[in-house]
DOMIKOL-459139 format. One line per 3 residues: number of its first residue (from 1); for each residue x, y, z of C-alpha. Coordinates in steps of 0.02 Angstrom, whole numbers, plus 50000, padded with zeros to 5 digits. Last residue first. Layout:
NUM) X:Y:Z; ...
//
This chain:
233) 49225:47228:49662; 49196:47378:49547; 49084:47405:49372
230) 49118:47529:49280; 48954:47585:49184; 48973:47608:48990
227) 49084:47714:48905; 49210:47812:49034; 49167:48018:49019
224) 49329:48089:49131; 49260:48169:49274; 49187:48033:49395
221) 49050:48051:49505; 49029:47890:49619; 48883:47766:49655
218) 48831:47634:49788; 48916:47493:49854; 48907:47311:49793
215) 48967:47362:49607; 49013:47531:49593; 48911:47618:49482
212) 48977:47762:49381; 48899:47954:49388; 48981:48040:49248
209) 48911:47918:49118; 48912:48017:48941; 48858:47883:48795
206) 48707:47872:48871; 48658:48059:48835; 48630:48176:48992
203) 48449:48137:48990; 48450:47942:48999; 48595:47958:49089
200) 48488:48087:49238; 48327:47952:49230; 48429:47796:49253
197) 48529:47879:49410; 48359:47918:49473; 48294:47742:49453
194) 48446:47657:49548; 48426:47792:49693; 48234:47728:49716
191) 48294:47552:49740; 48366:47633:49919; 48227:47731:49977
188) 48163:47904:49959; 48048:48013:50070; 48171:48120:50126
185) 48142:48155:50319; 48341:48104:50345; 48411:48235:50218
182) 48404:48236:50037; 48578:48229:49972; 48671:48185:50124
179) 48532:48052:50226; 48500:47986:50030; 48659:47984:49946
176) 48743:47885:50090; 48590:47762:50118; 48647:47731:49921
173) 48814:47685:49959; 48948:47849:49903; 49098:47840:49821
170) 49212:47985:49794; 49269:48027:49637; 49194:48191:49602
167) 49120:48247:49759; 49035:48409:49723; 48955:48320:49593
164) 48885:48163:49686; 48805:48311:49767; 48720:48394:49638
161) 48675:48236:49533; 48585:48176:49678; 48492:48335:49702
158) 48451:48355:49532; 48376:48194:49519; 48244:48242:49650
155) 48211:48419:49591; 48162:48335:49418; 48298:48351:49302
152) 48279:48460:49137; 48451:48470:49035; 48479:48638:48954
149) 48622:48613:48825; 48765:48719:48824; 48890:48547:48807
146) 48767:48487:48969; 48660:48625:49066; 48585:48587:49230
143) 48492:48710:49309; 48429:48736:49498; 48467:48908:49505
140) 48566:48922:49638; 48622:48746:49630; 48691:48791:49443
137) 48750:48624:49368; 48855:48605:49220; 48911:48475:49112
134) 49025:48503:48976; 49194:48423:49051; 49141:48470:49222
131) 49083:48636:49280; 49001:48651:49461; 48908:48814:49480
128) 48874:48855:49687; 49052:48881:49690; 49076:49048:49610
125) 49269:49053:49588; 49339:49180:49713; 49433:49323:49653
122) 49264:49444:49698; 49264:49382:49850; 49456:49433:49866
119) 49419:49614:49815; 49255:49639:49930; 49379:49576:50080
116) 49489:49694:50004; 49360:49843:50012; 49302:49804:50177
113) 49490:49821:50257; 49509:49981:50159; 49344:50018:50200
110) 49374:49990:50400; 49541:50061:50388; 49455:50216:50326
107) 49323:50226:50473; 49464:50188:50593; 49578:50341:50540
104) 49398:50443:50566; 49413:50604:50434; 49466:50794:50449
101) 49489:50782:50286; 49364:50719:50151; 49361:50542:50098
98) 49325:50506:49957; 49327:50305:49875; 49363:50211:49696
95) 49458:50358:49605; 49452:50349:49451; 49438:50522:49348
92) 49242:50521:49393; 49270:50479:49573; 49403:50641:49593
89) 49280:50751:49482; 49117:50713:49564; 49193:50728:49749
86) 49275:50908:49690; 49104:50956:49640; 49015:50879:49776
83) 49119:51020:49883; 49222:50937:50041; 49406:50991:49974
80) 49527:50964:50127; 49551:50796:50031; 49580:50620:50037
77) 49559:50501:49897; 49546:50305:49874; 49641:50221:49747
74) 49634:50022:49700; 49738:49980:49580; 49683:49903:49420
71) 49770:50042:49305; 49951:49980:49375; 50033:49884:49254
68) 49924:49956:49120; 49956:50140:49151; 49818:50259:49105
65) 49713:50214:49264; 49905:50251:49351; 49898:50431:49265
62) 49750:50496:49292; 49747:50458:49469; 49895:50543:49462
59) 49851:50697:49389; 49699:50705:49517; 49799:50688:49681
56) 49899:50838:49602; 50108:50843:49549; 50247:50933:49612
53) 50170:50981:49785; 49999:50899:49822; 49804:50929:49855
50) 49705:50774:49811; 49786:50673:49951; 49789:50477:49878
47) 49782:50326:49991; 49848:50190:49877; 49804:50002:49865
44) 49862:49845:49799; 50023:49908:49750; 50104:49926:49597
41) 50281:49938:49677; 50377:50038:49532; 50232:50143:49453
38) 50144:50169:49632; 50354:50220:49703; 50351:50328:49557
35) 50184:50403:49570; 50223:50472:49738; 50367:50545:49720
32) 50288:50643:49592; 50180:50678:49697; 50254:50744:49849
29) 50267:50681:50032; 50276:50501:49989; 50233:50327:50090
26) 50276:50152:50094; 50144:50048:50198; 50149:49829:50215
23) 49987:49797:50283; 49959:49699:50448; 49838:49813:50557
20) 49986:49870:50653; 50065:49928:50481; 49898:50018:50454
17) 49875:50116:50613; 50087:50172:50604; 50059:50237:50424
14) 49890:50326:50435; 49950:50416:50585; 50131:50448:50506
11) 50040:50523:50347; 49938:50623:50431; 50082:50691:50540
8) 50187:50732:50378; 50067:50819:50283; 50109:50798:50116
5) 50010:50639:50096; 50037:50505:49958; 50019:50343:50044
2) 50066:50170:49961; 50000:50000:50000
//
């Protein structure tokens, strides 16, 4: 994280607060200073004063959403300037967050802090869609689409499918499927499981098996497409 802050007790504030809150903190007094430790760390974040020597907050905002290397980082801008003019121009230039001076040191940890938690959510693969070799399955929306095909399960098959899913290669007896997959007031029995697993091949495509029997135990996801059901002692 960089600051750019020309007043020197701000600047220490901001700077001790941070570092005890486990960020790593360089910080300039000028902005052209400034820019060049952005251009040559491309941090994560920078805390931007609008109103520099050498060089403006608003130049270099300019400047690092120009850059490639650094146009994705995160800037947030503080200034003695309060007008909604000045707030306009500094978020409509690129600046992701205002704050104007005198401000709370703990209310701007707490967006930095909210803003990387937002950051790393974001980085995240959505798990609630499962994508295997052309299948997909949306548990939010209760879809299954295989090769970009939509695939209608009833809510029963979809739940087996769903969670023999998440656990690609696992095997699972069919009391297994049933108490994890349905919960213990389903109203499913053993035989049942057999029928389901019929219904979802039969509308996958036979030739695609993802969920393999395993002779004598139950069933098991698998990701590769094998031809045929595999049977196991």
């Amino acid at each position: 994280m960089v600051i750019v802050e020309d007043e020197p007790d701000i600047a220490e504030i901001l700077a001790y607060n941070l570092t005890s809150e486990g960020f790593d903190v360089l910080c300039a007094e000028d902005g052209v200073s400034g820019l060049a430790l952005i251009n040559q760390h491309q941090p994560d974040l920078v805390i931007l004063d609008l109103m520099l020597p050498e060089m403006d907050g608003l130049t270099i905002c300019q400047k690092v959403r120009a850059t490639p290397a650094i146009a994705e980082t995160a800037i947030i801008m503080l200034t003695a300037q309060s007008e909604e003019s000045d707030i306009v121009l500094g978020l409509g230039i690129g600046a992701d967050d205002y704050m104007a001076k005198p401000f709370s040191t703990k209310e701007l940890i707490a967006r930095i802090k909210a803003r990387f938690r937002q950051e790393q959510s974001l980085a995240l693969p959505d798990k609630s869609i499962i994508n295997i070799n052309g299948l997909s399955i949306d548990s939010n929306k209760y879809k299954v689409n295989f090769e970009q095909s939509p695939i209608k399960l009833t809510a029963t098959e979809f739940k087996l499918l769903h969670y023999l899913a998440k656990h690609p290669g696992q095997v699972f007896s069919r009391e297994q499927i049933i108490n994890n997959a349905y919960g213990n007031d389903a109203v499913v029995v053993d035989r049942n499981i057999d029928v389901h697993v019929r219904g979802i091949r039969k509308k996958i495509g036979e030739q695609h098996h993802f969920i393999e029997t395993v002779r004598g135990i139950g069933y098991s996801f698998v990701e590769s497409k094998p031809h045929g059901e595999v049977n196991r002692v």
